[in-house]
VOLO-107171 format. One record per residue (C-alpha): residue number from 1; chain; x, y, z. Coordinates in Angstrom, 2 decimals. Example, Ala and Ser with C-alpha at 12.3 -4.5 7.8 and 13.67 -1.06 7.14 Angstrom:
% residues 2
+-----+-----+---------+---------+---------+
! seq ! mol !      c1 !      c2 !      c3 !
+-----+-----+---------+---------+---------+
!   1 !   A !   12.30 !   -4.50 !    7.80 !
!   2 !   A !   13.67 !   -1.06 !    7.14 !
+-----+-----+---------+---------+---------+
***
This chain:
% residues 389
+-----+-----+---------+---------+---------+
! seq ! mol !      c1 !      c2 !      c3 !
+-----+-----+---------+---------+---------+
!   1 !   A !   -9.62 !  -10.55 !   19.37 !
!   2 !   A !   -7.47 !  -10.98 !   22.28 !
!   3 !   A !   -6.09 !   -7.21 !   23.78 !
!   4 !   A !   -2.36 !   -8.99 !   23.84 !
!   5 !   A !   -2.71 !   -9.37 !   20.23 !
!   6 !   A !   -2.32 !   -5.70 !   20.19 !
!   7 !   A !    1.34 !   -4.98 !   21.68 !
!   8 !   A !    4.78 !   -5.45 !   19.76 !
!   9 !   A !    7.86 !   -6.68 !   21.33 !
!  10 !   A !   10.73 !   -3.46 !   22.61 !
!  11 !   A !   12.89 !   -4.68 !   19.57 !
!  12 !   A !    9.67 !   -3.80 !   16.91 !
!  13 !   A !    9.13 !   -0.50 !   19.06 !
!  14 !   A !   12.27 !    1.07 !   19.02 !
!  15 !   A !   12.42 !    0.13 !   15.55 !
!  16 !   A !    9.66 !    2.20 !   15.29 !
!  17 !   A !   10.55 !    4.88 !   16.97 !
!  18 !   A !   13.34 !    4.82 !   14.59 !
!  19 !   A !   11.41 !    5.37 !   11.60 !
!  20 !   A !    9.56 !    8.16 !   13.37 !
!  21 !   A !   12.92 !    9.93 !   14.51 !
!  22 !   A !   14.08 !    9.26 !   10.89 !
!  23 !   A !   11.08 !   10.87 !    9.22 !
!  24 !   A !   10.81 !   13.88 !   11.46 !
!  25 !   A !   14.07 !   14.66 !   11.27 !
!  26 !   A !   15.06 !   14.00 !    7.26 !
!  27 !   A !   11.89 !   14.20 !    5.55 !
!  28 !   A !   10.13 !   17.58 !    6.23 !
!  29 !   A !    7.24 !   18.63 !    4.07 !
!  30 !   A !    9.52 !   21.28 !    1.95 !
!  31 !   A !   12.33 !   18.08 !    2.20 !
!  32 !   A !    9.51 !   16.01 !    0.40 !
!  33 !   A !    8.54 !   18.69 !   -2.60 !
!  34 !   A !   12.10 !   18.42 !   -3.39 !
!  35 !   A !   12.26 !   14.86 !   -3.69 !
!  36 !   A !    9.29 !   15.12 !   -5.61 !
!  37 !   A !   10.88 !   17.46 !   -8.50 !
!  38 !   A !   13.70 !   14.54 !   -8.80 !
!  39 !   A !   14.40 !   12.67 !  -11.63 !
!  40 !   A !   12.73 !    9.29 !  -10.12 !
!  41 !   A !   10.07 !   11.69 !   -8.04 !
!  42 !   A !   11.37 !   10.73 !   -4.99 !
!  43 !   A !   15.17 !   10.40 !   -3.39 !
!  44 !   A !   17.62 !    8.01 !   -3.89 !
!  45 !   A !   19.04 !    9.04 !   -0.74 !
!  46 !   A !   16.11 !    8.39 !    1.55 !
!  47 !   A !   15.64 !    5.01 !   -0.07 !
!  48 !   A !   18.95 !    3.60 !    1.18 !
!  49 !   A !   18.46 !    5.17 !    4.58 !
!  50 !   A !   15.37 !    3.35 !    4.44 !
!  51 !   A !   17.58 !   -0.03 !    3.51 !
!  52 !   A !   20.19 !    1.24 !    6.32 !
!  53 !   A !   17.87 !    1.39 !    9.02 !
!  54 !   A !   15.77 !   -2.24 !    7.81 !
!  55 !   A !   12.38 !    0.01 !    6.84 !
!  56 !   A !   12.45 !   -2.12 !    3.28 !
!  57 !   A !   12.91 !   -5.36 !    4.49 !
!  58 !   A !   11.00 !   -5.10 !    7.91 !
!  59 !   A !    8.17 !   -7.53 !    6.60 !
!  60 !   A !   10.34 !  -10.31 !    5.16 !
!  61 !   A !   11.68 !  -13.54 !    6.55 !
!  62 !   A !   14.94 !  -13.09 !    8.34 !
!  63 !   A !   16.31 !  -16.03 !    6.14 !
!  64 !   A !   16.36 !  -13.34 !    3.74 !
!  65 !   A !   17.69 !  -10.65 !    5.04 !
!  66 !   A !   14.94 !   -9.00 !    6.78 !
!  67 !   A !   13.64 !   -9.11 !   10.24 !
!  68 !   A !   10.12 !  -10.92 !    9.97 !
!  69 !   A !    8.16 !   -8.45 !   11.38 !
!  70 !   A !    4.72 !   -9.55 !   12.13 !
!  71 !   A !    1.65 !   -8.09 !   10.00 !
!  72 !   A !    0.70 !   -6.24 !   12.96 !
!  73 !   A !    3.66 !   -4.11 !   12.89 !
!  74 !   A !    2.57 !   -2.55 !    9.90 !
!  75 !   A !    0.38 !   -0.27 !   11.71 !
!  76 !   A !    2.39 !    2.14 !   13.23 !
!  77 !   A !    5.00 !    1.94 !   10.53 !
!  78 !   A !    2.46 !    2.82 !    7.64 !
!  79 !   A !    1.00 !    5.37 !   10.11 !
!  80 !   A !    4.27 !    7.09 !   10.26 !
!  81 !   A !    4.92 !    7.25 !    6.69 !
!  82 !   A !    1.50 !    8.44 !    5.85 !
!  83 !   A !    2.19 !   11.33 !    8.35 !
!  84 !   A !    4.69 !   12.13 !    6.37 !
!  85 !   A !    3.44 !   11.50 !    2.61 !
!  86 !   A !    6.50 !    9.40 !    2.01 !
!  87 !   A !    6.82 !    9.56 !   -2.03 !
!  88 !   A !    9.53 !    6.03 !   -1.54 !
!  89 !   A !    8.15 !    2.75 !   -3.62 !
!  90 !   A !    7.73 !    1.33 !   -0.17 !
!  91 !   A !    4.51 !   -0.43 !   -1.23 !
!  92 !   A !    5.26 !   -1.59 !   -5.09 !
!  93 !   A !    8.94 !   -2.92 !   -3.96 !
!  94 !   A !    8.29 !   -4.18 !   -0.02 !
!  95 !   A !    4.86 !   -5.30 !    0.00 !
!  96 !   A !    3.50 !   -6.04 !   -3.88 !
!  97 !   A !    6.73 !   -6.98 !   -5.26 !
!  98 !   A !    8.58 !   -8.80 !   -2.23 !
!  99 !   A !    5.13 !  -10.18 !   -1.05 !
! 100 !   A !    4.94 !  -12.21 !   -4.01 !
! 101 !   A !    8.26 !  -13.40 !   -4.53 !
! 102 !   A !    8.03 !  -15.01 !   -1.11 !
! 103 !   A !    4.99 !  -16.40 !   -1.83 !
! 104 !   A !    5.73 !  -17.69 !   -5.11 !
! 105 !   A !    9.04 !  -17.71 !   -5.64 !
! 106 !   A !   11.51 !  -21.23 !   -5.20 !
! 107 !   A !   13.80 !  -21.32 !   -2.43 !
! 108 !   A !   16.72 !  -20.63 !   -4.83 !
! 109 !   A !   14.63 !  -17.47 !   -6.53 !
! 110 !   A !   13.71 !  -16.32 !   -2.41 !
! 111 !   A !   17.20 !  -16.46 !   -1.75 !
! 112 !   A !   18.41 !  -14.99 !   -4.89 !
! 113 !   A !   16.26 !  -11.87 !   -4.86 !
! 114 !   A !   14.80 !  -11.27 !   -1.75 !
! 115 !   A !   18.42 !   -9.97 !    0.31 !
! 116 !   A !   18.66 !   -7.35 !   -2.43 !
! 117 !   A !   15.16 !   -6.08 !   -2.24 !
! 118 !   A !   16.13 !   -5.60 !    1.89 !
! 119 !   A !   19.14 !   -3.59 !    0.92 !
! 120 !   A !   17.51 !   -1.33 !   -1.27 !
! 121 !   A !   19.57 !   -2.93 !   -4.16 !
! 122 !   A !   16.54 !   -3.88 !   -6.11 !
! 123 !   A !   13.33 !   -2.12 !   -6.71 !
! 124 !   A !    9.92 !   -4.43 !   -8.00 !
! 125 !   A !    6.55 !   -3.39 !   -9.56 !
! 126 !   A !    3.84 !   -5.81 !   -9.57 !
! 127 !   A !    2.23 !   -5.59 !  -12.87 !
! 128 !   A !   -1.29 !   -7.13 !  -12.54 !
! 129 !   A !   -4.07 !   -4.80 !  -12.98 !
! 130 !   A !   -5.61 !   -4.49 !  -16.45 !
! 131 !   A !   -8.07 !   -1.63 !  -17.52 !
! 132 !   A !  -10.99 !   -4.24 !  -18.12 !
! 133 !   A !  -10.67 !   -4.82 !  -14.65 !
! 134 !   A !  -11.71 !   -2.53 !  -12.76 !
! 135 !   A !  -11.26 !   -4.15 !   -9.07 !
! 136 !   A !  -11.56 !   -7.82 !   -9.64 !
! 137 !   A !   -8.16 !   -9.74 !   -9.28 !
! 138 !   A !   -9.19 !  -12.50 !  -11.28 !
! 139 !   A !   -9.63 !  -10.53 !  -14.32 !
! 140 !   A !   -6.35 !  -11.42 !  -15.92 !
! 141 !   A !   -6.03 !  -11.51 !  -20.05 !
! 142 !   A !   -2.20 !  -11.03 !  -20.48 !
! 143 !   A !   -1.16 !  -14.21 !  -22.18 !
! 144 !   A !    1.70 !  -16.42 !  -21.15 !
! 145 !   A !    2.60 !  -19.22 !  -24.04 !
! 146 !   A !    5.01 !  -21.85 !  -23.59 !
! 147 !   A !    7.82 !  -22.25 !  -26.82 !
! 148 !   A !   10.82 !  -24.65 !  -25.63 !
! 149 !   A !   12.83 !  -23.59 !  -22.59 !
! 150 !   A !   11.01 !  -19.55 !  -22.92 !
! 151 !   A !    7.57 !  -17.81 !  -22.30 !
! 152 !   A !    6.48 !  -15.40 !  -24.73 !
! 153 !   A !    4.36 !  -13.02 !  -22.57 !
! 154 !   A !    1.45 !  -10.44 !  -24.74 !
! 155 !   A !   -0.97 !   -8.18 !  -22.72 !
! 156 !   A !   -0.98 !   -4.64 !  -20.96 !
! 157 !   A !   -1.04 !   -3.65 !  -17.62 !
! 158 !   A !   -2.50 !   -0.70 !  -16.27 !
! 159 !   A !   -1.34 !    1.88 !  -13.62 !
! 160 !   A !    1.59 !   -0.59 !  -12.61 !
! 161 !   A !    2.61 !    1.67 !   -9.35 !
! 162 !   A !    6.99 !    1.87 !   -9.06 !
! 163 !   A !    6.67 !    0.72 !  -12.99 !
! 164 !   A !    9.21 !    3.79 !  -13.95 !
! 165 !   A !   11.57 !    3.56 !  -11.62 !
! 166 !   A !   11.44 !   -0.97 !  -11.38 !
! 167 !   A !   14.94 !   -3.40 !  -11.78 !
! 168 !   A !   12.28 !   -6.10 !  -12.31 !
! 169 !   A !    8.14 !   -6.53 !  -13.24 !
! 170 !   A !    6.40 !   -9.11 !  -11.52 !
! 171 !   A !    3.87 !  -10.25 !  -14.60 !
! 172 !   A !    0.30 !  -12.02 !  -13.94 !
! 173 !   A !   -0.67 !  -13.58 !  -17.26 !
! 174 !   A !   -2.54 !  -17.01 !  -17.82 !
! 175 !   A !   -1.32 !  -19.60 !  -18.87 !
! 176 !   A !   -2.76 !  -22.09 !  -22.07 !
! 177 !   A !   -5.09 !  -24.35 !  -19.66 !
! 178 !   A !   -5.92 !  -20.85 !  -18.05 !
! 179 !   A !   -4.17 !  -20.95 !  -14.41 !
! 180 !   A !   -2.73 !  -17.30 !  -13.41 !
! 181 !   A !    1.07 !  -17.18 !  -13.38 !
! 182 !   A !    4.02 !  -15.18 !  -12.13 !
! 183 !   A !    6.98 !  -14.06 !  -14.55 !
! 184 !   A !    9.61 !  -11.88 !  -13.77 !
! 185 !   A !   10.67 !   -9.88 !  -15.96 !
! 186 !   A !   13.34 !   -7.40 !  -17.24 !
! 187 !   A !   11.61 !   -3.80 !  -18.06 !
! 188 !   A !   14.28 !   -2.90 !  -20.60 !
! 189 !   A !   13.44 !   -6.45 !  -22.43 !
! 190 !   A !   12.79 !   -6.18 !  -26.12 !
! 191 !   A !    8.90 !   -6.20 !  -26.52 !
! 192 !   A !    8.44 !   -4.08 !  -23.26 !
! 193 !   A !    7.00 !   -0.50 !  -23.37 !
! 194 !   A !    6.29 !    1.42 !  -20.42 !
! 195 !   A !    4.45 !    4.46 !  -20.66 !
! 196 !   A !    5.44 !    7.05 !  -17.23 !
! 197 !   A !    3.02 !    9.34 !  -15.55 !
! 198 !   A !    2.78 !   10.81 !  -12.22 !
! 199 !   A !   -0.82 !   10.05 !  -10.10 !
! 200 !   A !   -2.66 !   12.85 !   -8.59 !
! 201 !   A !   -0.62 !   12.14 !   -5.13 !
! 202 !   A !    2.86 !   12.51 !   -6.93 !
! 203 !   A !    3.49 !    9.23 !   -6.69 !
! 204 !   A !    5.15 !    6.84 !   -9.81 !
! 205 !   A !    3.17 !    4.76 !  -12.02 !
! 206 !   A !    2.89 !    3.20 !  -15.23 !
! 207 !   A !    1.07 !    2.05 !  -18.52 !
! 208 !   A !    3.03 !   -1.52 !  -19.41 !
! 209 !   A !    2.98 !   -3.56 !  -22.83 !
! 210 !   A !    4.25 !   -6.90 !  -23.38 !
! 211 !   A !    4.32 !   -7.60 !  -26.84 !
! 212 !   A !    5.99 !  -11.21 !  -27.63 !
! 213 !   A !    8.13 !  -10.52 !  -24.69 !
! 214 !   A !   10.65 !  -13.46 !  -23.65 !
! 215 !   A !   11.19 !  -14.61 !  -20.47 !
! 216 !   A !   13.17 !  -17.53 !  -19.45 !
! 217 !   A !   11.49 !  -20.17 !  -17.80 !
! 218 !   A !   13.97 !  -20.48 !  -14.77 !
! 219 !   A !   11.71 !  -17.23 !  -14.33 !
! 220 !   A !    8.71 !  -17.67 !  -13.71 !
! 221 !   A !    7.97 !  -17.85 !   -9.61 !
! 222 !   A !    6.68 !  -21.89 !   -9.69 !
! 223 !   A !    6.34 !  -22.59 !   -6.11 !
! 224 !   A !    2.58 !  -22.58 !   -6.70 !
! 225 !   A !    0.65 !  -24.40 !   -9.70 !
! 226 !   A !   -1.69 !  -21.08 !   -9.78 !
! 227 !   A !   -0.36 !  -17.82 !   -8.71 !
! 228 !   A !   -4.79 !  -16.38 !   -8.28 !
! 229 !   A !   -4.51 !  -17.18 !   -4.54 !
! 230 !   A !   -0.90 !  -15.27 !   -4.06 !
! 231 !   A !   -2.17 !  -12.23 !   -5.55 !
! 232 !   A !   -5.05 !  -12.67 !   -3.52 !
! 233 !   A !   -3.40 !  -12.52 !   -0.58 !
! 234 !   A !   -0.44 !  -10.27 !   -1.34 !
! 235 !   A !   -3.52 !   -7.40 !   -2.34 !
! 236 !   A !   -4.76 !   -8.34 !    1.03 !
! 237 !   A !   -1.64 !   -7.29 !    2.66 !
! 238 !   A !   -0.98 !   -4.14 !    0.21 !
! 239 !   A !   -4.57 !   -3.22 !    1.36 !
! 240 !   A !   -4.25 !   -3.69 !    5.12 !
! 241 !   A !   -0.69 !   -1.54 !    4.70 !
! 242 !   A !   -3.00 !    1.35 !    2.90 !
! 243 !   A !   -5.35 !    1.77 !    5.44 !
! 244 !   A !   -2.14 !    2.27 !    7.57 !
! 245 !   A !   -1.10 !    4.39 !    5.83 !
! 246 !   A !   -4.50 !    6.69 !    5.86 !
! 247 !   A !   -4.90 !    6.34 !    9.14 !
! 248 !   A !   -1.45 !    8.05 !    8.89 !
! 249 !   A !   -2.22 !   10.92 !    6.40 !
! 250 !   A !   -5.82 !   11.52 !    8.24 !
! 251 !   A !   -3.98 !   11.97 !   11.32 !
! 252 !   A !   -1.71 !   14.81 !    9.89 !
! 253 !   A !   -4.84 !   16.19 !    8.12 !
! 254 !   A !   -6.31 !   16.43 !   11.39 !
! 255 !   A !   -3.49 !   17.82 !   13.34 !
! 256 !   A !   -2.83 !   20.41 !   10.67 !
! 257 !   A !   -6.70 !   21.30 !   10.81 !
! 258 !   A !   -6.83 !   21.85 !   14.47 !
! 259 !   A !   -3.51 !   23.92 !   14.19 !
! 260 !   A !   -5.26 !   26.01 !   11.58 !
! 261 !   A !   -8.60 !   26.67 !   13.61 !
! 262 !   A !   -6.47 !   27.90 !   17.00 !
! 263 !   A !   -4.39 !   30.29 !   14.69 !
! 264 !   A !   -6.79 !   31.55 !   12.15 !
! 265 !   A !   -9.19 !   34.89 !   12.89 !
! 266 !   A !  -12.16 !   35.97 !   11.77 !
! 267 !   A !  -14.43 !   38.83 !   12.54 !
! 268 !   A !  -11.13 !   39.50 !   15.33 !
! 269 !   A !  -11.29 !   36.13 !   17.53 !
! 270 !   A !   -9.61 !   32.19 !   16.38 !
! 271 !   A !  -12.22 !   30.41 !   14.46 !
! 272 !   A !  -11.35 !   27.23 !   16.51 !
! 273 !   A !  -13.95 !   29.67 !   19.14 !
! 274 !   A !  -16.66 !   28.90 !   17.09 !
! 275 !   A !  -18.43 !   25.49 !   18.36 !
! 276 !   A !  -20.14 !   24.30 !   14.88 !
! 277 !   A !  -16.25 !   24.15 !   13.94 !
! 278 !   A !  -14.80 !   22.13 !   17.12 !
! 279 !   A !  -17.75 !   20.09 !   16.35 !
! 280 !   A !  -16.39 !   18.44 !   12.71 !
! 281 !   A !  -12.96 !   18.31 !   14.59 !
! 282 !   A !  -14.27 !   16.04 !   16.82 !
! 283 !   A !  -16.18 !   14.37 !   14.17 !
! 284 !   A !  -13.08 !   14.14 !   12.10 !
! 285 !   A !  -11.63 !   12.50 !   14.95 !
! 286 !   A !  -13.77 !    9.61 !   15.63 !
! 287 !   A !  -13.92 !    9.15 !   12.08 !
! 288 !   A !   -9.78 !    8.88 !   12.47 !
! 289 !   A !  -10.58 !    6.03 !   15.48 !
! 290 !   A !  -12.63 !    4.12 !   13.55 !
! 291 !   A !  -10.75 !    4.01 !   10.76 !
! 292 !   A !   -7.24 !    2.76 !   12.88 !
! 293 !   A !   -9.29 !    0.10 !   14.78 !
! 294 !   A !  -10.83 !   -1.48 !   11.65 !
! 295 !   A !   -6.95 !   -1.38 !   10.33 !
! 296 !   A !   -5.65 !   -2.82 !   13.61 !
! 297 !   A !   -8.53 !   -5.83 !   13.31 !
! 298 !   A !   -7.80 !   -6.60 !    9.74 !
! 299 !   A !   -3.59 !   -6.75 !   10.37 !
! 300 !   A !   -4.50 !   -9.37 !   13.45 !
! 301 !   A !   -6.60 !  -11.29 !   11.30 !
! 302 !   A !   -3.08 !  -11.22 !    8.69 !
! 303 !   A !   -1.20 !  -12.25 !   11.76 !
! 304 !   A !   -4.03 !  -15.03 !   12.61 !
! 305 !   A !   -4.03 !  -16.35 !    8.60 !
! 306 !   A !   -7.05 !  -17.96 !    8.62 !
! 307 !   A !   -8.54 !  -17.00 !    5.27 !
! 308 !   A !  -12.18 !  -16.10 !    5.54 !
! 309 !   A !  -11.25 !  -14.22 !    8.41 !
! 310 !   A !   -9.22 !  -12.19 !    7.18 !
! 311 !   A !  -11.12 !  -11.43 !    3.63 !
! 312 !   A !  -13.55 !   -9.96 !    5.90 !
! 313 !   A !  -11.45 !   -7.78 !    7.82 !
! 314 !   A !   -9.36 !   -6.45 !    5.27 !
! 315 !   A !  -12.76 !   -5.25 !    3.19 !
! 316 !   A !  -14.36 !   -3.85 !    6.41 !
! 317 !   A !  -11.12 !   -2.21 !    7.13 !
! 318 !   A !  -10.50 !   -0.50 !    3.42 !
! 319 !   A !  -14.31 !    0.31 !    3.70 !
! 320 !   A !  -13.82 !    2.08 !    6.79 !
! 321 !   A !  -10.41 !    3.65 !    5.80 !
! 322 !   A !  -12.17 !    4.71 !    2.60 !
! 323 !   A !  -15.39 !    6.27 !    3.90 !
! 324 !   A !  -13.16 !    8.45 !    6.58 !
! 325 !   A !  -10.51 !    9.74 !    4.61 !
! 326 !   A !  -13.21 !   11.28 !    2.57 !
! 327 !   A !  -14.86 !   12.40 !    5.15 !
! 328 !   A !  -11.50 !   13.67 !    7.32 !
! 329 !   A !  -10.21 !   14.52 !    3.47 !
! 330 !   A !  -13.30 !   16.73 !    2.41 !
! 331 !   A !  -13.53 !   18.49 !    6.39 !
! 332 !   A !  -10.04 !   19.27 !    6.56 !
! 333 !   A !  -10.34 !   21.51 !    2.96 !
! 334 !   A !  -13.56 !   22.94 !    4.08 !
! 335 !   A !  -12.30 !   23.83 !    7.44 !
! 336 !   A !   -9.02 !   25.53 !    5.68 !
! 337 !   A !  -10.69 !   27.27 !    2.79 !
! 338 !   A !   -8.84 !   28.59 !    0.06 !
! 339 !   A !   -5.60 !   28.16 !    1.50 !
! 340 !   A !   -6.33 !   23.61 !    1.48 !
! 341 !   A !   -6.12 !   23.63 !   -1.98 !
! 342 !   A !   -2.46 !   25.28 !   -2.64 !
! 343 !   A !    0.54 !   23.35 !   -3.50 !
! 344 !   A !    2.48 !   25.28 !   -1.41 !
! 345 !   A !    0.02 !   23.77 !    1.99 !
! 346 !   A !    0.67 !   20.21 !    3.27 !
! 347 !   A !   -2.95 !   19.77 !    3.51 !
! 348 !   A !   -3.68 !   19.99 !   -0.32 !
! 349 !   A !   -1.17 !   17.21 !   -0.71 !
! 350 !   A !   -2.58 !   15.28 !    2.15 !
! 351 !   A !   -5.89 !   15.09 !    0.51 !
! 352 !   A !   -4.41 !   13.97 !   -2.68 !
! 353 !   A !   -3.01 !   10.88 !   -0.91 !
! 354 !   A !   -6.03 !    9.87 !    0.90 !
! 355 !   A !   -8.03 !    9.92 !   -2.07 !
! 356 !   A !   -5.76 !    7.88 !   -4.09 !
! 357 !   A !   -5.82 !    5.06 !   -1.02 !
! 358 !   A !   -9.31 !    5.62 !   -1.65 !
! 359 !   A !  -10.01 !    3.75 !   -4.99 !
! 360 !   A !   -6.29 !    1.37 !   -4.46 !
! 361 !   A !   -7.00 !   -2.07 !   -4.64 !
! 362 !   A !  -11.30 !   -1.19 !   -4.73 !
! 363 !   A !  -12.87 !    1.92 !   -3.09 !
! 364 !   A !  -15.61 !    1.35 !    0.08 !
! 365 !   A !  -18.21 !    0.23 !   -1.97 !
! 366 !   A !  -16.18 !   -2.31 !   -3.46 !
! 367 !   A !  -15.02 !   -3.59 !   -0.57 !
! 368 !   A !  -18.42 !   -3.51 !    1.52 !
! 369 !   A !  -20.19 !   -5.46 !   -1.22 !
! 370 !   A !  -17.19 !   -7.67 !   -1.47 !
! 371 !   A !  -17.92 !   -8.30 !    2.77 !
! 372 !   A !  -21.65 !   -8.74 !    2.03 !
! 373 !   A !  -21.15 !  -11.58 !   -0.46 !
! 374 !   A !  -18.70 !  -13.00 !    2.34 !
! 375 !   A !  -21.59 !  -13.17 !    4.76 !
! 376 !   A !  -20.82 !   -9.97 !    6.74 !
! 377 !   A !  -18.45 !   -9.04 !    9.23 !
! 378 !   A !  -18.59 !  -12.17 !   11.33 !
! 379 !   A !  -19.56 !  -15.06 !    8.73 !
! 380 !   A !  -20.27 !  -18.83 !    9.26 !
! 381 !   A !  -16.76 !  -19.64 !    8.70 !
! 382 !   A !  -16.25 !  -17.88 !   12.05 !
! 383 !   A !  -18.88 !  -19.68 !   14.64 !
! 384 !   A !  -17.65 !  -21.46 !   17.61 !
! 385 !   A !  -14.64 !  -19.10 !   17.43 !
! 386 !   A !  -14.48 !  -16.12 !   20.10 !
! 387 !   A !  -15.77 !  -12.86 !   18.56 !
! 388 !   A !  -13.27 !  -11.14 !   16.30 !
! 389 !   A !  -14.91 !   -7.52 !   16.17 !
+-----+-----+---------+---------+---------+
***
């Protein structure tokens, strides 16, 4: 990996800079518990600043209205909003959602749907996951049968992240000679039932049922005969943009843990004195490091697209991101005590969020058996190449 591969232009860093001005200024902690308590658990509001200053469309292709940002970009923007445990369907509508309709999609569906998503005019769930499933991508049973000019889609989806709050689903069901396809499709469609619930982290998700549901077949995103290898790589993204985002929320956990230790006393002197305790801050730290340079290898092997590359990146990096946010997670409540695990503490809330990125999309174990049955870190499919680690 060259070091140059590592620097954005001044147009993606000011943009940046942007967000981060944006976020410290407009979304405080207290800001963000009231978004939380509203109707859609997060803020209308913040979701069309987010279109105003070109947050949602930053990853998209400028044909569409966004500005083609490249994958690597994603780091310090995901960083930011982890910082600030952005509640904002960011991921289901800008990533799942627009990922695969510019994957999958036709020109005419691209250019149809894609300028709304970037103006915050239309919000997307990807509804793929089943509860069979457990992490495997493949495992698809959601039915898609042809009758004249329709589909009639039957199957559930399970934990369908945005589902609540989504214009359109993006439905994975298989077809009758069993190749994976995309359908989109309207949520307040007869024969669709979405059941709402909040995750541990506060964020939206949702139970979905499609029971004889018909969808037009101008709708179904065609570009590609099977739609397995989209999702494949549109959870590779989504997963790259988690770890991010982790790096993001271990970053706050760690800056509201050393805080804590140079302000809290015991037995009449700061407990950040005591050297067992600047000890696990430092560990917590290089966990932190690790974590962000596994993310930054596994968003320049996105940039690079070559595909057994970046498979193995993007499971070393999740497995990395995984095993230190539970280890930055877990220190941080330890090192706060009783006070880490009140709602009324950004930590608490912190912790909630890295654990969910935790077990997204498969936890560390998932992913680090996943890279073993890849052939490691640096595989076959990468010899004669210059080392990528």
């Amino acid at each position: 990996m060259t070091t140059s591969a590592f620097f954005v232009s001044d147009e993606h860093r000011l943009f940046q800079d942007s967000v981060d001005k944006y976020l410290q200024q407009q979304y405080s902690f207290s800001q963000r518990l009231q978004h939380a308590a509203a109707p859609d658990g997060w803020s209308r509001k913040v979701w069309a600043d987010f279109a105003d200053l070109g947050l949602i469309g930053y990853w998209l292709p400028a044909d569409y209205g966004g500005y083609g940002a490249p994958p690597l970009t994603m780091s310090s923007v995901m960083e930011a909003l982890g910082k600030a445990l952005v509640l904002e369907p960011i991921l289901p509508t800008a990533i799942l959602g627009a990922g695969c309709i510019e994957l999958a999609g036709r020109p005419e569906q691209c250019a149809a749907l894609l300028p709304s998503v970037a103006q915050g005019k239309l919000l997307l769930a990807l509804a793929h996951a089943e509860e069979h499933a457990r992490y495997d991508l493949n495992a698809v049973r959601c039915s898609a049968v042809r009758e004249g000019a329709h589909w009639l889609l039957n199957g559930e989806k399970f934990m369908v992240l945005g589902a609540p709050a989504a214009d359109r689903l993006i439905a994975s069901a298989r077809m009758d000679g069993g190749e994976m396809a995309l359908f989109l499709v309207n949520p307040r469609a007869a024969g669709v039932r979405i059941v709402p619930y909040i995750t541990q982290d506060g964020h939206q998700a949702g139970n979905v049922t499609f029971d004889g549901v018909r969808v037009d077949a101008p709708d179904r995103l065609d570009a590609c005969a099977d739609a397995a290898a989209v999702i494949e790589q549109v959870a590779e993204r989504a997963v790259a943009a988690l770890c991010a985002e982790a790096v993001g929320v271990m970053s706050r956990m760690l800056d509201l843990t050393v805080d804590y230790l140079g302000t809290r006393k015991q037995f009449g002197v700061k407990i950040g004195s005591f050297q067992v305790l600047q000890h696990r801050a430092v560990d917590m730290l290089v966990a932190l490091d690790q974590a962000r340079s596994m993310t930054l290898g596994a968003l320049a092997a996105l940039e690079r697209g070559r595909p057994d590359e970046r498979r193995r990146m993007v499971a070393a990096a999740k497995a990395q991101a995984g095993r230190s946010a539970r280890f930055v997670g877990q220190s941080a409540i330890q090192l706060h005590g009783g006070i880490g695990v009140t709602m009324e503490y950004m930590v608490g809330h912190c912790f909630l969020r890295s654990s969910t990125i935790e077990v997204l999309f498969g936890d560390a174990e998932h992913h680090l058996a996943r890279l073993a049955s890849l052939g490691g870190l640096v595989g076959p499919a990468l010899e004669g190449e210059p080392a990528n680690v």
